[in-house]
C-alpha positions as CSV (number, residue, x, y, z in Angstrom):
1,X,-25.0,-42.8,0.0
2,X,-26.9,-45.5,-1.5
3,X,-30.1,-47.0,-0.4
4,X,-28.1,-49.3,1.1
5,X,-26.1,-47.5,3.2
6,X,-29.1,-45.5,4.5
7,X,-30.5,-48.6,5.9
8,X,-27.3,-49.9,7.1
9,X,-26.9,-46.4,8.8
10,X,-30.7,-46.2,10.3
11,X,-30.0,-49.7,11.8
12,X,-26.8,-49.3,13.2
13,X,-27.9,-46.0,14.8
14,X,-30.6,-48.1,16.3
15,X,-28.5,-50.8,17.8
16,X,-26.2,-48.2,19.2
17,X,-28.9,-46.3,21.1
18,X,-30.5,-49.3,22.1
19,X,-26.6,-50.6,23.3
20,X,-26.2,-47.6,24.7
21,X,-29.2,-47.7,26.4
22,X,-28.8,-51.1,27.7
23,X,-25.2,-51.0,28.8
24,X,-24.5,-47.9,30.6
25,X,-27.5,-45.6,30.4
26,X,-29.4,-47.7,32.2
27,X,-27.5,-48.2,34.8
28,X,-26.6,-44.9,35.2
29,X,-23.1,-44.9,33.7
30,X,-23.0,-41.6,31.2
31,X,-19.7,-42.1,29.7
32,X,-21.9,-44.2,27.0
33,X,-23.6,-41.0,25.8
34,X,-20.0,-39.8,24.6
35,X,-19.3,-43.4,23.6
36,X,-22.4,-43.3,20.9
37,X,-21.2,-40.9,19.1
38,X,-17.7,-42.1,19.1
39,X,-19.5,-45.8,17.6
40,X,-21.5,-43.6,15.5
41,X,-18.6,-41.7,13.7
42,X,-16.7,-44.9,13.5
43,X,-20.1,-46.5,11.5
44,X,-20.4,-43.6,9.5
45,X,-16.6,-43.6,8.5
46,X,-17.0,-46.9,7.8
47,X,-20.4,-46.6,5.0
48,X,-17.8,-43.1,3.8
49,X,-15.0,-45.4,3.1
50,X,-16.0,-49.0,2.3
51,X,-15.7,-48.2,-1.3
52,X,-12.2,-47.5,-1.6
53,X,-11.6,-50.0,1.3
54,X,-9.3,-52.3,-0.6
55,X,-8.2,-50.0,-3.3
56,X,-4.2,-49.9,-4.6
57,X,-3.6,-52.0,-0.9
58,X,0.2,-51.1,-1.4
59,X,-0.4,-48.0,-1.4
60,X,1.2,-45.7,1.6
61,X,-2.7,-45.0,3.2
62,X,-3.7,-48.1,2.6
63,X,-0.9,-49.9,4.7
64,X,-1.2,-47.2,6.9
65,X,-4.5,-48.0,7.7
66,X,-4.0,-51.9,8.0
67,X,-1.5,-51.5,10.6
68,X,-3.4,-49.3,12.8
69,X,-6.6,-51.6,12.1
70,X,-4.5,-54.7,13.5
71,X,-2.9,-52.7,16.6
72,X,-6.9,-51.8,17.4
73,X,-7.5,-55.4,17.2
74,X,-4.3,-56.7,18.8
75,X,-5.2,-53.8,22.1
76,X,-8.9,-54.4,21.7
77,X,-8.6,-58.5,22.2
78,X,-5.5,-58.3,24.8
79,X,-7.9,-55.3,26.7
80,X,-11.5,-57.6,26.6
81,X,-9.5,-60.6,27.6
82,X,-7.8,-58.8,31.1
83,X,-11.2,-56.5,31.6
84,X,-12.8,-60.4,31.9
85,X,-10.7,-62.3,33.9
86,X,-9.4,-59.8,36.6
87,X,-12.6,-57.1,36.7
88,X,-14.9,-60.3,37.2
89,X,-18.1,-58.2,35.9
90,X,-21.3,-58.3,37.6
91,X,-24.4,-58.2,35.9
92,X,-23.3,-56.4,32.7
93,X,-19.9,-56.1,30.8
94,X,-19.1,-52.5,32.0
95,X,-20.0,-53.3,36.1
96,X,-16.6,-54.5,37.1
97,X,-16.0,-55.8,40.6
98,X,-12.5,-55.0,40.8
99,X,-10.4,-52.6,40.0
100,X,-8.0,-53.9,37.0
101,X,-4.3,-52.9,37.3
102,X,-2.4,-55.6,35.5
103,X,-1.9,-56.4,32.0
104,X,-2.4,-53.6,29.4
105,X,-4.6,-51.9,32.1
106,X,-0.8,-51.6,33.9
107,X,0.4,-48.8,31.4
108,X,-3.1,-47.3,30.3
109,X,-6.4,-46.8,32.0
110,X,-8.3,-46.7,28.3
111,X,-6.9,-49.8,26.1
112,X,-10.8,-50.0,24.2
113,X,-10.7,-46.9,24.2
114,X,-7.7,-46.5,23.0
115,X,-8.8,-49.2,20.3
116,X,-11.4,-47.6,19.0
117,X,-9.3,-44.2,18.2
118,X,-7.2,-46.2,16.1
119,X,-10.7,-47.5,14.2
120,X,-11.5,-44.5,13.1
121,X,-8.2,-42.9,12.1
122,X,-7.9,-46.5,10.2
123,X,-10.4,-46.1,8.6
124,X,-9.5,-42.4,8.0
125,X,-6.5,-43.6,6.8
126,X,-8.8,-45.4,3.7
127,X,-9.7,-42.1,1.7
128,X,-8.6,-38.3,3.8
129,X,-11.5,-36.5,3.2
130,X,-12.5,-33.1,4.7
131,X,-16.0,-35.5,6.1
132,X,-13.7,-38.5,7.0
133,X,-11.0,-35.9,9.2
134,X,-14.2,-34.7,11.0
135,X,-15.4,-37.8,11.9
136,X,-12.3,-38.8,13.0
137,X,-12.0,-35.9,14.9
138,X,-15.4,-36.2,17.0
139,X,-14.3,-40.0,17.5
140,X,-11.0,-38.6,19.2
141,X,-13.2,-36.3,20.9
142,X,-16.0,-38.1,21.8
143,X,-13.9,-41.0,23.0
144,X,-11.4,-38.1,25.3
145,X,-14.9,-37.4,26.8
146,X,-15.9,-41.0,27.7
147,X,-13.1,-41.6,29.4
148,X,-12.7,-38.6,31.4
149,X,-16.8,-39.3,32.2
150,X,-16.0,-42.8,33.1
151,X,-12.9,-41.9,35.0
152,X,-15.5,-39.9,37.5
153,X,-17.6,-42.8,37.8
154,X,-14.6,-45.1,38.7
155,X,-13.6,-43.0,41.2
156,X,-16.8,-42.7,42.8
157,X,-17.1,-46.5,42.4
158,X,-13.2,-47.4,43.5
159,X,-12.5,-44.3,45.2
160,X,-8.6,-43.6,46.0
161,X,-7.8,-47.1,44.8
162,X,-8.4,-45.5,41.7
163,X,-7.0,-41.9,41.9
164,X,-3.9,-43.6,42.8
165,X,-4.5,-46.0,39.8
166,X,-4.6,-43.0,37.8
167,X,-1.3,-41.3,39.1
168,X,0.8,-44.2,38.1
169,X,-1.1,-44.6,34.8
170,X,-1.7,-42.3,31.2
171,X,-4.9,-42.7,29.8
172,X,-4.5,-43.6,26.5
173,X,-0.9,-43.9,25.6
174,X,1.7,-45.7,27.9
175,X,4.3,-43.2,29.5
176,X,2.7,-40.1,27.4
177,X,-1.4,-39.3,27.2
Protein backbone atom coordinates (compact mmCIF):
# COMPACT_ATOMS: atom_id res chain seq x y z
CA UNK A 1 0.00 0.00 0.00
CA UNK A 2 1.13 3.39 -0.73
CA UNK A 3 1.34 6.29 1.50
CA UNK A 4 -1.65 7.06 0.13
CA UNK A 5 -3.73 4.43 0.78
CA UNK A 6 -2.43 4.26 4.46
CA UNK A 7 -3.91 7.58 5.05
CA UNK A 8 -6.98 6.88 3.05
CA UNK A 9 -7.33 3.63 5.24
CA UNK A 10 -6.52 5.47 8.83
CA UNK A 11 -9.23 7.94 7.92
CA UNK A 12 -11.81 5.90 6.75
CA UNK A 13 -11.31 3.56 9.81
CA UNK A 14 -11.95 6.69 11.74
CA UNK A 15 -15.13 7.81 10.12
CA UNK A 16 -16.42 4.32 10.47
CA UNK A 17 -15.89 4.07 14.24
CA UNK A 18 -17.00 7.38 14.75
CA UNK A 19 -20.32 6.41 12.30
CA UNK A 20 -20.53 3.60 14.05
CA UNK A 21 -20.38 5.18 17.12
CA UNK A 22 -22.84 7.79 16.30
CA UNK A 23 -25.50 5.76 14.57
CA UNK A 24 -26.11 2.64 16.47
CA UNK A 25 -23.67 2.29 19.24
CA UNK A 26 -24.88 5.02 20.89
CA UNK A 27 -28.06 4.29 20.96
CA UNK A 28 -27.67 0.97 21.90
CA UNK A 29 -28.20 -0.74 18.59
CA UNK A 30 -25.11 -3.52 18.38
CA UNK A 31 -25.79 -4.84 14.93
CA UNK A 32 -23.31 -1.72 13.89
CA UNK A 33 -20.34 -3.43 15.61
CA UNK A 34 -20.77 -6.29 12.88
CA UNK A 35 -21.70 -3.60 10.36
CA UNK A 36 -17.91 -1.91 10.83
CA UNK A 37 -16.26 -4.50 9.89
CA UNK A 38 -18.41 -5.40 7.05
CA UNK A 39 -17.70 -1.18 5.87
CA UNK A 40 -14.22 -1.91 6.83
CA UNK A 41 -13.56 -4.99 4.51
CA UNK A 42 -15.57 -3.29 1.82
CA UNK A 43 -12.85 -0.04 2.26
CA UNK A 44 -10.08 -2.22 2.41
CA UNK A 45 -11.20 -4.17 -0.82
CA UNK A 46 -11.64 -1.19 -2.34
CA UNK A 47 -7.63 0.50 -1.60
CA UNK A 48 -6.75 -3.73 -2.70
CA UNK A 49 -8.38 -3.26 -5.94
CA UNK A 50 -8.58 0.26 -7.21
CA UNK A 51 -5.61 -0.37 -9.24
CA UNK A 52 -6.89 -2.84 -11.60
CA UNK A 53 -10.34 -1.18 -11.27
CA UNK A 54 -10.86 -0.33 -14.93
CA UNK A 55 -8.45 -2.71 -16.39
CA UNK A 56 -9.37 -4.90 -19.85
CA UNK A 57 -13.33 -3.66 -18.81
CA UNK A 58 -14.56 -6.45 -21.33
CA UNK A 59 -13.14 -8.69 -19.68
CA UNK A 60 -15.52 -11.64 -18.02
CA UNK A 61 -14.54 -10.26 -14.09
CA UNK A 62 -14.60 -7.04 -14.99
CA UNK A 63 -18.34 -7.06 -16.37
CA UNK A 64 -18.97 -9.30 -13.74
CA UNK A 65 -18.21 -6.89 -11.29
CA UNK A 66 -20.08 -3.94 -13.01
CA UNK A 67 -23.30 -5.65 -12.93
CA UNK A 68 -23.22 -6.65 -9.41
CA UNK A 69 -21.94 -2.94 -8.62
CA UNK A 70 -25.22 -1.55 -10.34
CA UNK A 71 -27.72 -4.18 -8.82
CA UNK A 72 -25.99 -2.90 -5.23
CA UNK A 73 -26.89 0.45 -6.33
CA UNK A 74 -30.22 -0.20 -8.02
CA UNK A 75 -31.24 -2.30 -4.23
CA UNK A 76 -29.31 0.15 -2.23
CA UNK A 77 -31.35 3.50 -3.73
CA UNK A 78 -34.86 1.50 -4.14
CA UNK A 79 -34.05 0.25 -0.19
CA UNK A 80 -33.03 4.05 1.35
CA UNK A 81 -35.93 5.47 -0.64
CA UNK A 82 -38.90 2.84 1.10
CA UNK A 83 -36.75 2.74 4.57
CA UNK A 84 -37.53 6.89 4.34
CA UNK A 85 -40.84 7.29 3.37
CA UNK A 86 -42.72 4.33 5.15
CA UNK A 87 -40.28 3.80 8.50
CA UNK A 88 -40.63 7.66 9.12
CA UNK A 89 -37.25 7.66 11.22
CA UNK A 90 -36.98 9.36 14.48
CA UNK A 91 -34.12 11.06 15.57
CA UNK A 92 -31.47 9.09 13.56
CA UNK A 93 -31.59 7.09 10.19
CA UNK A 94 -31.65 3.54 11.87
CA UNK A 95 -34.73 4.53 14.63
CA UNK A 96 -37.59 3.71 12.45
CA UNK A 97 -41.16 4.29 13.67
CA UNK A 98 -42.73 1.79 11.73
CA UNK A 99 -42.34 -1.37 10.83
CA UNK A 100 -41.64 -1.40 6.77
CA UNK A 101 -43.33 -4.25 4.84
CA UNK A 102 -43.94 -2.89 1.36
CA UNK A 103 -41.70 -2.34 -1.47
CA UNK A 104 -38.39 -4.32 -1.59
CA UNK A 105 -38.73 -4.69 2.26
CA UNK A 106 -41.98 -7.06 0.88
CA UNK A 107 -39.60 -9.92 -0.31
CA UNK A 108 -36.50 -9.30 1.95
CA UNK A 109 -35.92 -8.00 5.42
CA UNK A 110 -32.08 -6.89 4.52
CA UNK A 111 -32.16 -4.92 0.96
CA UNK A 112 -28.78 -2.60 2.36
CA UNK A 113 -27.67 -5.26 3.52
CA UNK A 114 -28.12 -7.21 0.93
CA UNK A 115 -26.38 -4.20 -1.07
CA UNK A 116 -23.51 -4.07 0.47
CA UNK A 117 -22.74 -8.05 -0.03
CA UNK A 118 -22.83 -7.38 -3.59
CA UNK A 119 -20.08 -4.37 -2.87
CA UNK A 120 -17.70 -6.40 -1.83
CA UNK A 121 -18.06 -9.42 -4.06
CA UNK A 122 -17.97 -6.45 -6.89
CA UNK A 123 -15.26 -5.37 -5.96
CA UNK A 124 -13.90 -8.96 -5.49
CA UNK A 125 -14.94 -9.51 -8.78
CA UNK A 126 -11.98 -6.63 -9.86
CA UNK A 127 -8.80 -8.85 -9.15
CA UNK A 128 -9.56 -12.77 -7.07
CA UNK A 129 -6.99 -12.65 -4.77
CA UNK A 130 -6.50 -15.11 -1.79
CA UNK A 131 -6.71 -11.23 0.54
CA UNK A 132 -9.61 -9.98 -1.70
CA UNK A 133 -11.77 -13.67 -1.14
CA UNK A 134 -11.17 -13.05 2.64
CA UNK A 135 -12.35 -9.95 2.71
CA UNK A 136 -15.18 -10.71 0.93
CA UNK A 137 -15.77 -13.45 3.01
CA UNK A 138 -15.77 -11.51 6.52
CA UNK A 139 -18.14 -8.86 4.53
CA UNK A 140 -20.56 -11.90 3.95
CA UNK A 141 -20.03 -12.79 7.39
CA UNK A 142 -19.98 -9.78 9.13
CA UNK A 143 -23.01 -8.49 7.31
CA UNK A 144 -25.06 -12.38 8.19
CA UNK A 145 -24.23 -11.22 11.76
CA UNK A 146 -25.73 -7.68 11.56
CA UNK A 147 -28.66 -8.72 10.44
CA UNK A 148 -29.34 -11.56 12.56
CA UNK A 149 -28.15 -8.81 15.64
CA UNK A 150 -30.62 -6.32 14.22
CA UNK A 151 -33.29 -8.78 13.71
CA UNK A 152 -33.19 -9.27 17.73
CA UNK A 153 -33.49 -5.68 18.23
CA UNK A 154 -36.47 -5.42 15.78
CA UNK A 155 -38.22 -7.81 17.54
CA UNK A 156 -37.74 -6.44 20.87
CA UNK A 157 -38.60 -3.04 19.24
CA UNK A 158 -41.81 -4.40 16.96
CA UNK A 159 -42.40 -7.54 18.73
CA UNK A 160 -44.67 -10.20 16.86
CA UNK A 161 -45.45 -7.59 14.15
CA UNK A 162 -42.09 -8.47 13.33
CA UNK A 163 -41.67 -12.33 13.91
CA UNK A 164 -44.51 -12.57 11.69
CA UNK A 165 -42.77 -10.09 9.31
CA UNK A 166 -40.01 -12.47 9.36
CA UNK A 167 -42.05 -15.74 8.58
CA UNK A 168 -43.44 -14.37 5.33
CA UNK A 169 -40.03 -12.83 4.48
CA UNK A 170 -36.06 -14.30 3.53
CA UNK A 171 -33.51 -12.17 4.69
CA UNK A 172 -31.41 -11.55 2.01
CA UNK A 173 -32.57 -13.15 -1.08
CA UNK A 174 -36.35 -13.13 -2.15
CA UNK A 175 -38.05 -16.66 -1.88
CA UNK A 176 -34.41 -18.35 -0.89
CA UNK A 177 -31.95 -16.77 2.07
Amino acid sequence: MSDVDVIVLTGGTLFLLWFTWWVSLKGKRYHGIFRFFAFESILILVLLNYPVWFKNPFSLNQIISWVLLILSFIIVFIGVRTFFIKGKPADQMENTTTLITTGVYKYIRHPMYLSLMLIGFGVLAKDCGYQQWLLAIINFIALILTARVEEKEMLLKFGDDYRKYMTKTKMFIPFVF
